[in-house]
TORKOL-4160 file (C-alpha; in steps of 0.2 Angstrom, whole numbers, padded with zeros to 4 digits, m for minus):
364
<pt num="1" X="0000" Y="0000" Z="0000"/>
<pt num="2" X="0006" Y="0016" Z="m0004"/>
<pt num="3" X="0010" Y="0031" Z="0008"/>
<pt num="4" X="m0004" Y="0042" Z="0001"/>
<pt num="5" X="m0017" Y="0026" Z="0001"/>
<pt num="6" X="m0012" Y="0022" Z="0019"/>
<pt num="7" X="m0017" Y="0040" Z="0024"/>
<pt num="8" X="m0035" Y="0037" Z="0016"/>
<pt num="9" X="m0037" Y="0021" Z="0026"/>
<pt num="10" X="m0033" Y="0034" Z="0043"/>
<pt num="11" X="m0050" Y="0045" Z="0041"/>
<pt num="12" X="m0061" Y="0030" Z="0033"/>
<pt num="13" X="m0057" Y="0019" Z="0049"/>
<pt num="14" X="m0062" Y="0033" Z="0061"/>
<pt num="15" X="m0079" Y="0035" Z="0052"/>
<pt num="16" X="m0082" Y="0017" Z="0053"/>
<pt num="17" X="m0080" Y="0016" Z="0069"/>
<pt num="18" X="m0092" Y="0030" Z="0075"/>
<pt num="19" X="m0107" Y="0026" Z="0079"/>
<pt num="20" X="m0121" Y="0034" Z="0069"/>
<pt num="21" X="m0135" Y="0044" Z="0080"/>
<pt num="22" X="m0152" Y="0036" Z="0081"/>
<pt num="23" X="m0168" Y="0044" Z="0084"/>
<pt num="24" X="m0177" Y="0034" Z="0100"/>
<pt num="25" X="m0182" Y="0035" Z="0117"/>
<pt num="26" X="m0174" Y="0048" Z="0129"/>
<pt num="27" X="m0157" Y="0042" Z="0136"/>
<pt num="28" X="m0159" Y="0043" Z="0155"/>
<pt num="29" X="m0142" Y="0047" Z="0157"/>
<pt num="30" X="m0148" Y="0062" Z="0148"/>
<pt num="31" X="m0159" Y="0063" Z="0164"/>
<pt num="32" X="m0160" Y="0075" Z="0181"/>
<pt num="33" X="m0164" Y="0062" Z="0195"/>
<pt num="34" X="m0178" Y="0068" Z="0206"/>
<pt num="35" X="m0182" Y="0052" Z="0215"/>
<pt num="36" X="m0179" Y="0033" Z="0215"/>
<pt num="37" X="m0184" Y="0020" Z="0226"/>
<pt num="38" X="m0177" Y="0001" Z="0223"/>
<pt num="39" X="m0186" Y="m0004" Z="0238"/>
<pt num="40" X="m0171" Y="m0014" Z="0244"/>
<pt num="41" X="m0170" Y="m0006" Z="0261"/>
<pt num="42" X="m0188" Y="m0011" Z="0267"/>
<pt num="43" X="m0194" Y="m0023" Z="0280"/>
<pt num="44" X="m0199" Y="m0041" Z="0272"/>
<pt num="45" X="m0216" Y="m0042" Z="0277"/>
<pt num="46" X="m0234" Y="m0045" Z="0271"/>
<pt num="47" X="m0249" Y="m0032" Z="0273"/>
<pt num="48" X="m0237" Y="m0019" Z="0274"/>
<pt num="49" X="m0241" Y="m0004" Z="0283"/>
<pt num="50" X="m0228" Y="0009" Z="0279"/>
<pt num="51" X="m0215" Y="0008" Z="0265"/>
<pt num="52" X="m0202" Y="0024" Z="0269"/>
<pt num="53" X="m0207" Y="0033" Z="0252"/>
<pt num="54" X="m0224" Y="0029" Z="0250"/>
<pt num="55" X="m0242" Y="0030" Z="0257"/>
<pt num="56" X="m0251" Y="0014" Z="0256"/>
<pt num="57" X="m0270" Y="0013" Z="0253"/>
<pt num="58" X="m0285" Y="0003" Z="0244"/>
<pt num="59" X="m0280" Y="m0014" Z="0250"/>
<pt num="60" X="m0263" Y="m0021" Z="0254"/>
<pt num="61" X="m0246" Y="m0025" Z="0246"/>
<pt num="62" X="m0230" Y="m0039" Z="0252"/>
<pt num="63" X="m0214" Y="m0033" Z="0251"/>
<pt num="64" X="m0205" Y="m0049" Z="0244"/>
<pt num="65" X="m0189" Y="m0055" Z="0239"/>
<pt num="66" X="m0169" Y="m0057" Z="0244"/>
<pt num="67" X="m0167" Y="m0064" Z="0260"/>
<pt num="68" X="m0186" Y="m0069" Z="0265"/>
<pt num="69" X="m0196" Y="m0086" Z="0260"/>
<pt num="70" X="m0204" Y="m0078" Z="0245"/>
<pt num="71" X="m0191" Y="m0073" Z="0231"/>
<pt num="72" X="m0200" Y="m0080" Z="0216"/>
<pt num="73" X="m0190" Y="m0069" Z="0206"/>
<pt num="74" X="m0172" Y="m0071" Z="0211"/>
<pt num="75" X="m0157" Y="m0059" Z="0209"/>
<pt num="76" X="m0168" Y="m0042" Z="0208"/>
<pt num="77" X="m0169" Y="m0039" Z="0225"/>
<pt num="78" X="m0183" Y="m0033" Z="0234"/>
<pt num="79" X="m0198" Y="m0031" Z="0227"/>
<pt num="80" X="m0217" Y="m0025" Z="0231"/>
<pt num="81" X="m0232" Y="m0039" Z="0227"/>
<pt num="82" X="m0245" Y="m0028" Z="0223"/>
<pt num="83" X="m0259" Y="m0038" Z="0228"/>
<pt num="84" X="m0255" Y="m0041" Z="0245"/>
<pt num="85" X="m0263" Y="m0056" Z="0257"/>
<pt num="86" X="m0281" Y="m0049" Z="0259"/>
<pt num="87" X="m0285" Y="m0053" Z="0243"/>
<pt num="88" X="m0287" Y="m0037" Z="0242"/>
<pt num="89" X="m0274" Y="m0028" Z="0229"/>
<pt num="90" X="m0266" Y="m0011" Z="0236"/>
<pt num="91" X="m0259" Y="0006" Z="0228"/>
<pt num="92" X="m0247" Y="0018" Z="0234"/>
<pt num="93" X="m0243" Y="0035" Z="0232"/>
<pt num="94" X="m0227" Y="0044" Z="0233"/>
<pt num="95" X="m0226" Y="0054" Z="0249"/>
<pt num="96" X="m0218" Y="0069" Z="0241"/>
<pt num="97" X="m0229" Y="0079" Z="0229"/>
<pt num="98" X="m0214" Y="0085" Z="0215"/>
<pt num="99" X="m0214" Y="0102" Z="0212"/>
<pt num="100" X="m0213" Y="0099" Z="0192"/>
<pt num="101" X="m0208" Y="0115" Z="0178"/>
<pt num="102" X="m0213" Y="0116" Z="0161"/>
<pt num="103" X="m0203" Y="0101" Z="0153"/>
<pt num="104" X="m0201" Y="0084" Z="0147"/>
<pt num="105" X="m0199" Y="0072" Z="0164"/>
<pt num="106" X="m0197" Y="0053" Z="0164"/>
<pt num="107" X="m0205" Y="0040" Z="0175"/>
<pt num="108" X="m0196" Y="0022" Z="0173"/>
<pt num="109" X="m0199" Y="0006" Z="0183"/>
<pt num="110" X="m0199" Y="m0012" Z="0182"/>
<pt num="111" X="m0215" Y="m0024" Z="0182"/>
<pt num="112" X="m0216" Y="m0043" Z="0184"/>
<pt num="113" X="m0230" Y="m0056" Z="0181"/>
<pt num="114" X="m0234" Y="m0062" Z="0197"/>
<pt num="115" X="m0222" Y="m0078" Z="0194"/>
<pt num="116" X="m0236" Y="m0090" Z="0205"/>
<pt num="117" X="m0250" Y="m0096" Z="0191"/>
<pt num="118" X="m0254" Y="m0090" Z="0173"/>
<pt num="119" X="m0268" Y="m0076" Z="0175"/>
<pt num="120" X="m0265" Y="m0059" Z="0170"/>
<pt num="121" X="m0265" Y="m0045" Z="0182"/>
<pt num="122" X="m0263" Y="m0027" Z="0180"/>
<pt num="123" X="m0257" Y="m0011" Z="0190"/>
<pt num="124" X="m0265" Y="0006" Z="0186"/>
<pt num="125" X="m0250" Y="0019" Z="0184"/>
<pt num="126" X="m0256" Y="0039" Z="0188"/>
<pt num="127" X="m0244" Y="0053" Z="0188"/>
<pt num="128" X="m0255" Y="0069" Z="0195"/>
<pt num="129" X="m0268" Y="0074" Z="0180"/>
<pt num="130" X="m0252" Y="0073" Z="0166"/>
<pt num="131" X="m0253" Y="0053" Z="0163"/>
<pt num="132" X="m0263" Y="0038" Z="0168"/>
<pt num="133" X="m0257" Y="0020" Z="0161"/>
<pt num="134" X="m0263" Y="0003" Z="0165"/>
<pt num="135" X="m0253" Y="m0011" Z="0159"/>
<pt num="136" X="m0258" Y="m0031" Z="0161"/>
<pt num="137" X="m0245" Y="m0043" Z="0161"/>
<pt num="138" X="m0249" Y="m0066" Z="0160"/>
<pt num="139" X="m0241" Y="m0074" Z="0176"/>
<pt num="140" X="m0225" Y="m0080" Z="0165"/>
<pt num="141" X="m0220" Y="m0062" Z="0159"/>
<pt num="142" X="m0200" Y="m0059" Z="0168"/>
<pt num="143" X="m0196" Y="m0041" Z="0177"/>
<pt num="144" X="m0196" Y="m0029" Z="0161"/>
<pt num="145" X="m0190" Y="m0010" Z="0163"/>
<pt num="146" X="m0205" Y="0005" Z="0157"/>
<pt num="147" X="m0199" Y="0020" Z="0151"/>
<pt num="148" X="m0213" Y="0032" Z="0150"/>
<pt num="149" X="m0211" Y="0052" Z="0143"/>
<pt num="150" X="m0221" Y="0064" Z="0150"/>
<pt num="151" X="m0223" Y="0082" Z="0145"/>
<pt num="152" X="m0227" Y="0095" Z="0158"/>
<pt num="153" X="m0236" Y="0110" Z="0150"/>
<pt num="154" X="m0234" Y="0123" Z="0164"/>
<pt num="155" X="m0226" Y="0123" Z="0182"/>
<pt num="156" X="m0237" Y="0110" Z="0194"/>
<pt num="157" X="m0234" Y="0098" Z="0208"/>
<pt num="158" X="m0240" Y="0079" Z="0205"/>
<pt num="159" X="m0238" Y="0063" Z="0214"/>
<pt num="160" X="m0236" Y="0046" Z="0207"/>
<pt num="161" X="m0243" Y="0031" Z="0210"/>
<pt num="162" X="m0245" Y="0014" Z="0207"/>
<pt num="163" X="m0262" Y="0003" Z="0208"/>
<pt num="164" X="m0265" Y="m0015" Z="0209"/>
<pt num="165" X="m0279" Y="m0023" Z="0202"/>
<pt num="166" X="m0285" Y="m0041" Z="0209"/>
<pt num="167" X="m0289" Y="m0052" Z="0223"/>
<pt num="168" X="m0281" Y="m0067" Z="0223"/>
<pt num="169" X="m0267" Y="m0060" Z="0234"/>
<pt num="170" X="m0254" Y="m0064" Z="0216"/>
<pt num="171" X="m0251" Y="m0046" Z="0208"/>
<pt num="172" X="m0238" Y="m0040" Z="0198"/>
<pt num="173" X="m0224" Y="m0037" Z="0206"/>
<pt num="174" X="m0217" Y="m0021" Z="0206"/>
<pt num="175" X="m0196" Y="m0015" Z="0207"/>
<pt num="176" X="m0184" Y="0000" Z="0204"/>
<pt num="177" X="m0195" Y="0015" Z="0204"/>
<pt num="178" X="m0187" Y="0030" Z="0194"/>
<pt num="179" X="m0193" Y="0049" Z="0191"/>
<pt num="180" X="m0182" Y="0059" Z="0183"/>
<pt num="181" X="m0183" Y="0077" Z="0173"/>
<pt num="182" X="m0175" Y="0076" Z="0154"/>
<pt num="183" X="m0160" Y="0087" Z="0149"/>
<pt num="184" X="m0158" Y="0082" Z="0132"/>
<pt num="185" X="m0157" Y="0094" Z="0118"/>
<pt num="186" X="m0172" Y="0096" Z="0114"/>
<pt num="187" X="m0178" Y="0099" Z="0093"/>
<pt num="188" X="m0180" Y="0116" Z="0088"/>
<pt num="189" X="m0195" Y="0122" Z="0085"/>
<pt num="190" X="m0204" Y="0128" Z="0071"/>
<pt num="191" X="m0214" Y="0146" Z="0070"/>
<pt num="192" X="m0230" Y="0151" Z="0062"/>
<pt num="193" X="m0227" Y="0164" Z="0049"/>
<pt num="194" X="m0235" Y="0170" Z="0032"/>
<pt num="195" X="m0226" Y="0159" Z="0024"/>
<pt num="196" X="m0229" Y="0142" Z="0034"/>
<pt num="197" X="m0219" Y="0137" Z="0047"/>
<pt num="198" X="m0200" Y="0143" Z="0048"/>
<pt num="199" X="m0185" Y="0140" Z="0059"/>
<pt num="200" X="m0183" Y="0158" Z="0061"/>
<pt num="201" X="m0189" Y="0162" Z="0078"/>
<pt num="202" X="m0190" Y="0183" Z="0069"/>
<pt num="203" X="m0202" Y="0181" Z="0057"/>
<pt num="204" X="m0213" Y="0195" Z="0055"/>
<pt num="205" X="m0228" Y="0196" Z="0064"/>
<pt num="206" X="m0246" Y="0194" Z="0055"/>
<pt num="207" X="m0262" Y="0186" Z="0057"/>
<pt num="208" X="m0276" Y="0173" Z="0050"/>
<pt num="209" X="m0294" Y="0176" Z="0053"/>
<pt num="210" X="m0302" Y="0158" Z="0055"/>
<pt num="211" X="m0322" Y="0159" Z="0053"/>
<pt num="212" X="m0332" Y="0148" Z="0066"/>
<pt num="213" X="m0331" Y="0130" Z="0057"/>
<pt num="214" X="m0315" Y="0134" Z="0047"/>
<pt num="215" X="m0297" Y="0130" Z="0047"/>
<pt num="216" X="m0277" Y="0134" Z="0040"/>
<pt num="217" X="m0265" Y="0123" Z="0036"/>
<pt num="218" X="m0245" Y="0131" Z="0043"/>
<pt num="219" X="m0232" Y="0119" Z="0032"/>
<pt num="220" X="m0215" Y="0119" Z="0035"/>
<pt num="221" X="m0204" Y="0132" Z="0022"/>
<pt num="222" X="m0193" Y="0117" Z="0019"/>
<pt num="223" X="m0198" Y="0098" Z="0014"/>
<pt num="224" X="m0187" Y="0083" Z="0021"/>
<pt num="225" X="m0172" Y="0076" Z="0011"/>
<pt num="226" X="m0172" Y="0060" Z="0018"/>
<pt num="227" X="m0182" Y="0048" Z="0028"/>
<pt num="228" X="m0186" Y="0054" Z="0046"/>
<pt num="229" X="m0193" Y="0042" Z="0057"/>
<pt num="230" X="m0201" Y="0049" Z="0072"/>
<pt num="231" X="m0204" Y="0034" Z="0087"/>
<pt num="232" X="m0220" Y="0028" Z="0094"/>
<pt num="233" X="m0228" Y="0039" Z="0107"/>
<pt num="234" X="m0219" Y="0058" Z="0104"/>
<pt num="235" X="m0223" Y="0073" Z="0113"/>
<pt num="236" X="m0226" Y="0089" Z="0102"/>
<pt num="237" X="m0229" Y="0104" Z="0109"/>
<pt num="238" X="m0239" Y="0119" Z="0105"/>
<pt num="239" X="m0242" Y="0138" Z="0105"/>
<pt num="240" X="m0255" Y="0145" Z="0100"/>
<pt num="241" X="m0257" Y="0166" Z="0102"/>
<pt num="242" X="m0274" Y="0174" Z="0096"/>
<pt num="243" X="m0278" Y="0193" Z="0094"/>
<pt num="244" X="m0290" Y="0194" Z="0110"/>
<pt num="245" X="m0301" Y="0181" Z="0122"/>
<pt num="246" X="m0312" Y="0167" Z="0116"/>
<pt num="247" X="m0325" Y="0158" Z="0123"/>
<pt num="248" X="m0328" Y="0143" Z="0115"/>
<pt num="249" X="m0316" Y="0127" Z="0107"/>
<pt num="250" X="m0301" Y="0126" Z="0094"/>
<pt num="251" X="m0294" Y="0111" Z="0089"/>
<pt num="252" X="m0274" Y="0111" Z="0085"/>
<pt num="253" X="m0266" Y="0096" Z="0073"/>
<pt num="254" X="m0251" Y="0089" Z="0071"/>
<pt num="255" X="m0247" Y="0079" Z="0053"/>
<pt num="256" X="m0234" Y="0079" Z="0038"/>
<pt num="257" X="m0241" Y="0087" Z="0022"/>
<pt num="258" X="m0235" Y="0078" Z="0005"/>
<pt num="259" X="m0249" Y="0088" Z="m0004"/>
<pt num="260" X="m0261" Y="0081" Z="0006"/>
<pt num="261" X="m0262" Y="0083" Z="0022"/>
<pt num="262" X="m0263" Y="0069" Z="0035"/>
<pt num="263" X="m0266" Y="0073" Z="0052"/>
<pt num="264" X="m0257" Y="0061" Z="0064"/>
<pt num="265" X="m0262" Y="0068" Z="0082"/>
<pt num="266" X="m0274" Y="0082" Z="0088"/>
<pt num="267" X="m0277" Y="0091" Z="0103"/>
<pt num="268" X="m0295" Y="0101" Z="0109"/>
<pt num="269" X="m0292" Y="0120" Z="0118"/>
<pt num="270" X="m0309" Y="0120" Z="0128"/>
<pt num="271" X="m0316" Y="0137" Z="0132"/>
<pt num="272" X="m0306" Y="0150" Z="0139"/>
<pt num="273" X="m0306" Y="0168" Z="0141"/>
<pt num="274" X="m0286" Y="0166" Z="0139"/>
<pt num="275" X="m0277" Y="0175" Z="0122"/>
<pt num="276" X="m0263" Y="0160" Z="0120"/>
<pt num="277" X="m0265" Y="0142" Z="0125"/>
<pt num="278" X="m0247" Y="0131" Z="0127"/>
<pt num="279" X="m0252" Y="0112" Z="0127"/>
<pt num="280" X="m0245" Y="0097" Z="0119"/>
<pt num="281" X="m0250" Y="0083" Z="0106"/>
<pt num="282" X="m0246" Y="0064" Z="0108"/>
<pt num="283" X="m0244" Y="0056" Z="0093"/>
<pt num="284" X="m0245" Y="0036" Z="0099"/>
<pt num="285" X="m0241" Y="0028" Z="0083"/>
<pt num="286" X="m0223" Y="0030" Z="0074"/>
<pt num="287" X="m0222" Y="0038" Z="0057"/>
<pt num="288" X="m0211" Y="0041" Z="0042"/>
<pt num="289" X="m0207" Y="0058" Z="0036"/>
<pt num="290" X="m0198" Y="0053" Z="0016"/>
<pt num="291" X="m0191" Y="0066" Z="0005"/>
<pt num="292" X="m0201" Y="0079" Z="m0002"/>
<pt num="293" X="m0214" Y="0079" Z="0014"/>
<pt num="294" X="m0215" Y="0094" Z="0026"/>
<pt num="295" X="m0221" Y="0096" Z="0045"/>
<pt num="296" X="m0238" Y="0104" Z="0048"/>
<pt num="297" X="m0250" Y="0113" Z="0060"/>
<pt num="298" X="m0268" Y="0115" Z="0059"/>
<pt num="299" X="m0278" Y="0124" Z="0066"/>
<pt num="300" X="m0297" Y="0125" Z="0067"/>
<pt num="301" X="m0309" Y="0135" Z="0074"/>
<pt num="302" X="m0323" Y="0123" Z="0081"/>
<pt num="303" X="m0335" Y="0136" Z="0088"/>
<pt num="304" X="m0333" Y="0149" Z="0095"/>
<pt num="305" X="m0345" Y="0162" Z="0105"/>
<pt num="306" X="m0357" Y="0168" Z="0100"/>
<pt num="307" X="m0360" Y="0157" Z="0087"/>
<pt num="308" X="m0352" Y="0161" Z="0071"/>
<pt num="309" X="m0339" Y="0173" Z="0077"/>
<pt num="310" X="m0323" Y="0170" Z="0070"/>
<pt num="311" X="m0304" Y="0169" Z="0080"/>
<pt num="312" X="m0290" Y="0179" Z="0075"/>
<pt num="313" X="m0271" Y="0167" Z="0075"/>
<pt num="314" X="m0256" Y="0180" Z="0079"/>
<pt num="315" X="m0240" Y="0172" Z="0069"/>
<pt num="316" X="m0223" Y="0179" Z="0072"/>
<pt num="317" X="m0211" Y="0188" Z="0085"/>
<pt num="318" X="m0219" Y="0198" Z="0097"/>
<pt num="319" X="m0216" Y="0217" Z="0100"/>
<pt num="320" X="m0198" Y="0216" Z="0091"/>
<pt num="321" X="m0194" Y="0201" Z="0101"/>
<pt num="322" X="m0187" Y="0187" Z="0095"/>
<pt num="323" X="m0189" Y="0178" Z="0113"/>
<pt num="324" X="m0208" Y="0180" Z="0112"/>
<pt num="325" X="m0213" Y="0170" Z="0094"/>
<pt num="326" X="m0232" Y="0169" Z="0097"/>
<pt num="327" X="m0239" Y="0152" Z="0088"/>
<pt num="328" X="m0227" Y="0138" Z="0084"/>
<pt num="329" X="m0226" Y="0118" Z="0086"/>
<pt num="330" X="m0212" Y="0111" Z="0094"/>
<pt num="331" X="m0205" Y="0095" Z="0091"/>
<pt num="332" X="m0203" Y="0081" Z="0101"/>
<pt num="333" X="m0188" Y="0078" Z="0114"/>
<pt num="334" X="m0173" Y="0067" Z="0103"/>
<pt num="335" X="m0183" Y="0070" Z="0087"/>
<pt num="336" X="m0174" Y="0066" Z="0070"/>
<pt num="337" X="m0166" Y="0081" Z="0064"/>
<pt num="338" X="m0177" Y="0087" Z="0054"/>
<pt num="339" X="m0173" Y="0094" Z="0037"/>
<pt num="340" X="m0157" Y="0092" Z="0040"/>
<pt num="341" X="m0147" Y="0075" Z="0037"/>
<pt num="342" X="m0139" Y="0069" Z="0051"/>
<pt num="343" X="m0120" Y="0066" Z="0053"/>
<pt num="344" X="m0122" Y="0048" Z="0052"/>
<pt num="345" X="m0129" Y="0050" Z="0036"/>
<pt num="346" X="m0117" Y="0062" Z="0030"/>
<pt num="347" X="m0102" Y="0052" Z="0036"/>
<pt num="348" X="m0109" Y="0038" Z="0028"/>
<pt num="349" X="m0106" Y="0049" Z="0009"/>
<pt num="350" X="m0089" Y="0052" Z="0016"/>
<pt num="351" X="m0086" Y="0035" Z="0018"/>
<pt num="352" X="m0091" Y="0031" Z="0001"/>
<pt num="353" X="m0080" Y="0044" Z="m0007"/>
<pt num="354" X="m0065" Y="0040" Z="0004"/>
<pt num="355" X="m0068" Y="0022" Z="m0005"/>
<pt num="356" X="m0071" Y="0024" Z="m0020"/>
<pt num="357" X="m0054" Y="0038" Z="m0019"/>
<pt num="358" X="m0047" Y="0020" Z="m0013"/>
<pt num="359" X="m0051" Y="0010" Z="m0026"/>
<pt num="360" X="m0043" Y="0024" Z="m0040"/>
<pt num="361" X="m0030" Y="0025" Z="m0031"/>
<pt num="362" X="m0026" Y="0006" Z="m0032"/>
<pt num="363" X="m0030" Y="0005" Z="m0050"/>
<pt num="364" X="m0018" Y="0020" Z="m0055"/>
């Protein structure tokens, strides 16, 4: 190998060895621990009382595992049985309300069948008013980790709990409890304008007059220029800024727009006297986003009071300031980098260049 081709090999080994980025689920070491509870330092005992972090209420809960005569799944430690021995299954509920800000925060744990017989049980999840969940899992299922997003519209306190549901004294079996708030990057967001939806956060200001019944379409300025593939269950988020009160309801989509447009998730803004209203969208099921499509917003005024009144949407910066964009959709926490390639991809090109540099240089 020559000199000259021996440098090549240099940069195309570094670009195969670095990992390309993914889009997916928030990294929790991308995450501000609030709380966590493994449950490792309670009493064994059944018909538990007290747990050190948690009320207990409903019914009853065992605290099972290492080091008493009921660790039916060794090596996790201990663990709650959260249908406990009155066959009457028990919840509990942190004994810290959180003091929650506007964010993205995180709520893992792990959930086992009950490891006894083959019925299914189930345990009800509840995080304050922001998220309910209720997963059933057959008597077989092994400990499997949850990770759960949630978005928090505006500055709240919330507790979390977790329900059993039964009465055979065999729940699910509950470990490693984890609350944590998300400090990832999040994806920028795009700005209603005249002209659709822009990155520029200075767009002029301007407005759209919506008649009772009737809608407008915001599309991003730019269309994709590869496939972008946005997970299962994101968190969009939404500002929407009118000209004065309303009383009455406004519906707020999130989709793609390929000419048509296909509305993916949708939101309701119930009647309000308010001028802007700040809320997300959760769109459950993942979606593509292929060349040529564009990101879009709708929104459309369902009725409005009194009837047949129209509502005015403010787009752009407010008074000069650039801080203060009025209507906009953000995107989802770790969302692919929409328009914009990622550098994966890009180093991928490189990498074929570098190659086919390569090959030349061996023929010449």
């Amino acid at each position: 190998m020559s000199t000259r081709l021996a440098l090549l090999a240099i940069p195309l080994l570094m670009i195969m060895a670095t990992p390309l980025a993914s889009a997916g689920a928030l990294d929790v070491a991308h995450c501000s621990p609030i709380f966590e509870d493994t449950f490792d330092a309670e009493a064994l005992g059944l018909n538990k009382a007290t747990l050190a972090h948690w009320t207990i209420s409903d019914g009853t809960i065992d605290v099972i595992g290492a080091g008493g005569a009921h660790d039916i799944r060794p090596g996790h430690g201990r663990y709650l049985d959260m249908d406990g021995s009155t066959s009457n299954a028990g919840k509990i509920t942190s004994k810290a309300a959180f003091a929650l800000t506007t964010g993205t925060y995180v709520v893992e744990f792990e959930l086992s069948g009950n490891a006894r017989n083959t019925a299914s049980d189930s345990v009800t999840i509840t995080f304050g008013t922001l998220f309910t969940e209720t997963i059933t899992l057959p008597g077989a299922a092994l400990f499997k980790k949850y990770h759960r997003e949630i978005a928090v519209p505006a500055d709240q306190s919330a507790r979390l709990s977790f329900e059993g549901i039964g009465g055979d004294n065999m729940g699910l079996l509950l470990d490693d409890v984890m609350l944590c708030r998300s400090t990832a990057t999040a994806s920028p967001s795009w700005y209603a304008s005249a002209g659709g939806l822009t990155e520029n956060a200075c767009a002029p200001s301007g407005t759209v007059v919506l008649a009772e019944g009737a809608s407008h379409l915001f599309t991003s300025d730019v269309a994709a220029t590869e496939t972008f593939t946005f997970g299962t269950n994101t968190v969009w988020g939404y500002s929407i800024q009118l000209s004065e009160g309303y009383t009455g309801t406004y519906e707020v989509q999130v989709g793609r727009y390929d000419g048509t447009f296909t509305s993916l998730g949708s939101a309701t803004v119930a009647a309000s006297a308010a001028t802007r209203a700040t809320g997300t969208v959760t769109v459950t099921g993942a979606f593509d986003v292929v060349p040529g499509d564009r990101l879009a917003l709708l929104v459309k005024n369902v009725a409005n009071s009194p009837a047949g009144s129209a509502i005015t949407v403010v787009t752009g910066q407010a008074s000069g300031d650039c801080t203060l964009a009025r209507t906009y959709l953000g995107l989802p926490a770790n969302a692919p980098p929409f328009p914009t390639p990622e550098l994966g991809s890009l180093a991928l090109v490189g990498l074929g260049a570098i190659a086919a540099v390569i090959v030349l240089r061996r023929r010449a």
